[in-house]
PLY file of the C-alpha trace (Angstrom):
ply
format ascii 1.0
element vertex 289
property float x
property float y
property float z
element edge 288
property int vertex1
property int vertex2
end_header
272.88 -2.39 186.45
272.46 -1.42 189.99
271.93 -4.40 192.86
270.91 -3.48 196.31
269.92 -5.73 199.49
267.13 -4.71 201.31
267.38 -5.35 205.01
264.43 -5.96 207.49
264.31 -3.89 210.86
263.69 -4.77 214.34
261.94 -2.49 216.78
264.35 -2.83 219.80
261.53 -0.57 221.56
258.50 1.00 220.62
255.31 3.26 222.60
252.67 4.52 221.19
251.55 8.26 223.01
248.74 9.33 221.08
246.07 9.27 218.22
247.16 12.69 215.54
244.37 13.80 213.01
245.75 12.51 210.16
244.61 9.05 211.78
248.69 8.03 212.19
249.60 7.94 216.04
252.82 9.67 217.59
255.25 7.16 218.35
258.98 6.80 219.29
260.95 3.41 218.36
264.47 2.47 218.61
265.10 0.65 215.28
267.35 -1.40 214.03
268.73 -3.10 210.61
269.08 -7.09 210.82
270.77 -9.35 208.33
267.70 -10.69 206.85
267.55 -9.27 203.20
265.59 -8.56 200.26
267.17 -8.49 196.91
266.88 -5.95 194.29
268.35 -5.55 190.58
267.96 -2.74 188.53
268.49 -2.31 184.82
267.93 -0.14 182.35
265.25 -0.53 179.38
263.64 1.98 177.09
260.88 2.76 178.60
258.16 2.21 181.62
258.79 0.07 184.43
258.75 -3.74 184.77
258.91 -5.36 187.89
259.31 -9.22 188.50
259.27 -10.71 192.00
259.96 -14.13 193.39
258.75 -15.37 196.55
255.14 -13.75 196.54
252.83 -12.12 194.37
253.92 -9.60 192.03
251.64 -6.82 192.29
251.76 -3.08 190.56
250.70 -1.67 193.92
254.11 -3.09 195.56
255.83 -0.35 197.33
258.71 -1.08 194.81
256.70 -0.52 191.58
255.34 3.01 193.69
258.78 3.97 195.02
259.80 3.40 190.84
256.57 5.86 189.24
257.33 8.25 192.65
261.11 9.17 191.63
260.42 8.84 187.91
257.66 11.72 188.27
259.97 13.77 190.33
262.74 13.35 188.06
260.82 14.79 185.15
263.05 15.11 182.26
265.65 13.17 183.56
263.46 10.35 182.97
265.61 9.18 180.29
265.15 5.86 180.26
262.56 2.75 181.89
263.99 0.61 184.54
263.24 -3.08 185.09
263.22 -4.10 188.65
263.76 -7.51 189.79
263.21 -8.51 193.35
264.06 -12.10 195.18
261.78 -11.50 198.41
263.31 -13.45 201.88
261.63 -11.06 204.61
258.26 -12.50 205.42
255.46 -9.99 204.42
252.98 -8.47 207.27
255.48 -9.57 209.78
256.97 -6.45 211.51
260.22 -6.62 209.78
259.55 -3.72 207.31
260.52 -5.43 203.99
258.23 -3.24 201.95
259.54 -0.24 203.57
263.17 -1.47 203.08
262.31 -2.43 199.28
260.90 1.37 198.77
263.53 2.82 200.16
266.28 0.28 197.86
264.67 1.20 195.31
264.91 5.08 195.43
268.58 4.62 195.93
269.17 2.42 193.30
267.52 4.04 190.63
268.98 7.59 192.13
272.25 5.80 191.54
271.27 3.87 187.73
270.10 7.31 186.54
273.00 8.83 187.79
270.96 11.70 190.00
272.97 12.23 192.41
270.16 12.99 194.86
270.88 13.51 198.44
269.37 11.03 201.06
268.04 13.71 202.90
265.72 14.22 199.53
265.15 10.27 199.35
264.34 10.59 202.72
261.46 13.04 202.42
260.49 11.05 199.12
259.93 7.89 201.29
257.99 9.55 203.55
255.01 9.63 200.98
255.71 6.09 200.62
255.47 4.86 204.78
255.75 5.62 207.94
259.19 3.17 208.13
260.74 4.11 204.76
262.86 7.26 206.23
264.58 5.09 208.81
266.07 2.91 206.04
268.05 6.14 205.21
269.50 6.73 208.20
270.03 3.58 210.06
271.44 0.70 210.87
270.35 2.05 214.36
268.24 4.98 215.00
265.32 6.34 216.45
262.28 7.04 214.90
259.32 9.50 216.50
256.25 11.29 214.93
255.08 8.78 212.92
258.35 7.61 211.61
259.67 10.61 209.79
261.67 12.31 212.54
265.04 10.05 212.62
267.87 10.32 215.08
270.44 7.71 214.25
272.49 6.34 217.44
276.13 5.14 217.57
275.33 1.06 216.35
276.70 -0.25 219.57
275.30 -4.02 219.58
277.73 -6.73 218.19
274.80 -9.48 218.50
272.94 -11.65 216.69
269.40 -11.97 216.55
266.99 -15.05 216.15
263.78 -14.04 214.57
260.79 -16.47 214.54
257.52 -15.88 212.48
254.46 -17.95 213.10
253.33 -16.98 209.76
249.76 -15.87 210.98
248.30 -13.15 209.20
248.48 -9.63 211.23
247.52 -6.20 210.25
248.71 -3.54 211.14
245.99 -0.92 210.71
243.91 -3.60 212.98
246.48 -3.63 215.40
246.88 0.14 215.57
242.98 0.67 215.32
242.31 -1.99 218.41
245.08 0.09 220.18
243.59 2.83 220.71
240.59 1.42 221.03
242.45 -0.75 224.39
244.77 2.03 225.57
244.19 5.94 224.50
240.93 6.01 226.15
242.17 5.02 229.45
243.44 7.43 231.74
247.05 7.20 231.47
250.11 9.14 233.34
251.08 12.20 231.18
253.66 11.99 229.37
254.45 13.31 225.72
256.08 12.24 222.63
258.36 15.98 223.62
258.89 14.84 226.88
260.00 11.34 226.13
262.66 12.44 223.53
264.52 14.65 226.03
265.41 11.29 227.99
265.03 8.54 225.76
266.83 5.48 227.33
270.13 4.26 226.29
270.49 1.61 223.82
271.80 -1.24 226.41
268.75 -0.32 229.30
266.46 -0.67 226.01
267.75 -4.42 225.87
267.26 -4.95 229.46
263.71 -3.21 229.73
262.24 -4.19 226.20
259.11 -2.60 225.41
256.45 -2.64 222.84
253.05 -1.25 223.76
251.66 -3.21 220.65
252.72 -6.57 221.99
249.26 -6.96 224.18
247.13 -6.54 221.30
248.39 -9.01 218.93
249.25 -11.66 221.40
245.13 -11.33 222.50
244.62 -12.56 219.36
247.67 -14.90 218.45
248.63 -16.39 222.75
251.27 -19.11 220.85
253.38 -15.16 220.59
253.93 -15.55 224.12
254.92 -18.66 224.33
257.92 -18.76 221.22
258.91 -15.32 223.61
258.88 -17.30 226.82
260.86 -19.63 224.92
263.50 -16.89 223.69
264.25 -16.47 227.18
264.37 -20.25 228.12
267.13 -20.94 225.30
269.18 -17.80 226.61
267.88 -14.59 224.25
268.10 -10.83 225.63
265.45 -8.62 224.69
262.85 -10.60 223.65
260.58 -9.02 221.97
257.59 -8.67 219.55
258.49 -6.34 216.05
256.33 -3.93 215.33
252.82 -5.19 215.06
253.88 -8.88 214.86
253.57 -11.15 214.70
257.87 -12.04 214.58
259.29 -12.66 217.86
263.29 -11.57 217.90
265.97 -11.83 220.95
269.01 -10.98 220.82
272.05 -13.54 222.04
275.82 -12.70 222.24
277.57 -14.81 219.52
276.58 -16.81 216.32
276.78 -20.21 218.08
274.68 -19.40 220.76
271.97 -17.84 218.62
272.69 -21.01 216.07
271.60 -23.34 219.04
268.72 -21.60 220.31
267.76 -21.45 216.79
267.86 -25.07 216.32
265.92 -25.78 219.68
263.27 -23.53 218.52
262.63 -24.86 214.66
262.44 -28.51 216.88
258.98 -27.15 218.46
257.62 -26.12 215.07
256.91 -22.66 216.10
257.16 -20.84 213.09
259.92 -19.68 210.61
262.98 -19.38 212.33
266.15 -16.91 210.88
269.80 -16.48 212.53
270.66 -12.69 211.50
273.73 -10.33 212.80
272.18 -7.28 213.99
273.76 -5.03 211.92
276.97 -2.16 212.40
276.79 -0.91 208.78
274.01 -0.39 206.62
274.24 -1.98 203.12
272.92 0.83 201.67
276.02 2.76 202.63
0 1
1 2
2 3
3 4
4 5
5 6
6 7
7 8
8 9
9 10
10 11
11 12
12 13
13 14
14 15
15 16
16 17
17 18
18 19
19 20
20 21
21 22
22 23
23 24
24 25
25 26
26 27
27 28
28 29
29 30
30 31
31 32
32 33
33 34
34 35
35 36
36 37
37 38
38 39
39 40
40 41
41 42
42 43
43 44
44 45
45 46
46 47
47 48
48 49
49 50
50 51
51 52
52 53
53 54
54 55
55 56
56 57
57 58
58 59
59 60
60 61
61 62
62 63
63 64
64 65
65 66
66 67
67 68
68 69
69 70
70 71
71 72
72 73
73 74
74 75
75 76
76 77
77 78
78 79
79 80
80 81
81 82
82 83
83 84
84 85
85 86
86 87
87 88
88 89
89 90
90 91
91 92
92 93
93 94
94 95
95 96
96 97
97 98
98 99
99 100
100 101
101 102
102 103
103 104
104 105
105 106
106 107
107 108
108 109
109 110
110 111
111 112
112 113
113 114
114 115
115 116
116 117
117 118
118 119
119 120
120 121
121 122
122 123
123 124
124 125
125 126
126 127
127 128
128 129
129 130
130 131
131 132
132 133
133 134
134 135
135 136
136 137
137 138
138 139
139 140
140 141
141 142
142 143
143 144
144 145
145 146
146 147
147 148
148 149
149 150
150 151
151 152
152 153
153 154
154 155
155 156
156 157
157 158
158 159
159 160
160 161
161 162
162 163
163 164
164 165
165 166
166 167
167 168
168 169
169 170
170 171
171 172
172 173
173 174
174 175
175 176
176 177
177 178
178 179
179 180
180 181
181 182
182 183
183 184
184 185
185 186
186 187
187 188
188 189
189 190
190 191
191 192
192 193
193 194
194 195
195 196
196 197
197 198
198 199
199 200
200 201
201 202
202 203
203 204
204 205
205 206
206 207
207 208
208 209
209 210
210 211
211 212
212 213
213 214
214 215
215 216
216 217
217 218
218 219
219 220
220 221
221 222
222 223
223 224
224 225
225 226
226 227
227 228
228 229
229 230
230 231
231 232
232 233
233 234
234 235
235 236
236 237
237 238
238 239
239 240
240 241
241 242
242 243
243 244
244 245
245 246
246 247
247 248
248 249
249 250
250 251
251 252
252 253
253 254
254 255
255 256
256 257
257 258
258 259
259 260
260 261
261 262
262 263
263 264
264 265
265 266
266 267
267 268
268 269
269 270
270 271
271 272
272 273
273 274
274 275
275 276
276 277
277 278
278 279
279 280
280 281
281 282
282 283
283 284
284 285
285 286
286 287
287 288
């Protein structure tokens, strides 16, 4: 038996350059792993996979039950055995945090490691790419950053000893929408050129990323969810650093110095009824270390 926990992500930063022809866009992110977690068992069984969830809907078209059939196919004949999968889910789904892509990518390392494969990440990593744009991060962090559309990763030195609050207003976003009214907004205005290429060559330092947070997707979801900008105004108000929108939203993170200050802004925030609210340490290590 094999039991793994599945972290969410942050996006400490994140612009969007351009539309590709695959329909993904070219992006670079600074990402980074947060102690909110999923939790995943595996076990063997004869044969075939069987996958129980708790805390939503257990669905064969979970990235967990594809990440399973994807490594099982590529294994081939060392496909000895099934593999029942149980997962207790605590990241919110659709919220920016990644959970699915986190769960996909627990789940090719714990059944490389039940079936005793002995797989490189590297290989995972290339697996997971099939899988998500976010899944090839999870290999590589707890911080790193991410360009293309999420395959190219560049881990960092994990330099923040903070803690984050996250707060989700539970409202349903998606993240093809969000992408798709994008470029709709932004690529077809006439914009200052500069490149995915160009950008990479002097990417900002982790510490100016806190001071100058930036999400280009922050606009479009807060046009159609405004109470965004208020939980962020209130980040601020109770003392957070880098407040910020994840990914497509809708969760609203900052970042505060110790436990007891994030604990208290926590507290003030869950008072106005804003949303879910989580303490998490931004993490050093990655559990799947």
């Amino acid at each position: 038996m094999v039991t793994l926990k599945a972290p969410a992500k942050i996006n400490l930063f994140l612009k969007i350059f351009n539309r590709r022809d695959d329909g993904y866009h070219n992006l670079v992110s600074l990402l980074q792993m947060v102690g909110l977690y999923d939790i995943l068992t595996f076990q063997d069984i004869p044969a075939g996979i069987r996958f129980d969830v708790k805390g939503m809907s257990s669905d064969r078209s979970n990235l967990v039950v594809a990440a399973a059939e994807l490594l099982r196919k590529e294994a081939g004949p060392y496909r000895l055995k099934g593999v029942a999968i149980s997962l207790i889910k605590q990241i919110p789904i659709s919220a920016g945090l990644g959970g699915g892509s986190s769960d996909a990518a627990a789940t090719l390392i714990g059944l490389n490691r039940l079936w005793s494969l002995r797989w490189p990440k590297e290989r995972l990593a290339r697996m997971g790419e099939k899988l998500g744009s976010d899944v090839p991060f999870f290999f590589y962090g707890p911080t790193a950053w991410v360009s293309g559309r999420g395959e190219m990763v560049e881990p960092v030195d994990a330099v923040l000893q903070k803690w984050a609050v996250l707060v989700n207003p539970g409202l349903p976003i998606s993240t093809a929408w969000v992408y798709e009214r994008f470029s709709k907004m932004k690529l077809t205005r006439k914009r200052p050129k500069i490149t995915m290429t160009s950008f990479n060559y002097k990417k900002p330092d982790v510490v100016r990323v806190i001071e100058k947070p930036c999400n280009d997707l922050e606009e479009v979801t807060m046009g159609i969810a405004p109470s965004l900008r208020a939980i962020k105004k209130d980040m601020g108000l109770f003392g957070g650093k880098g407040a910020l929108m994840s990914g497509s939203g809708p969760t609203i993170f900052a970042l505060f110095d110790t436990y007891h200050l994030a604990k208290m802004a926590a507290l003030e925030i869950r008072k106005k009824k804003e949303g879910e609210v989580w303490v998490a340490r931004v993490l050093r290590r990655s559990p799947f270390s």
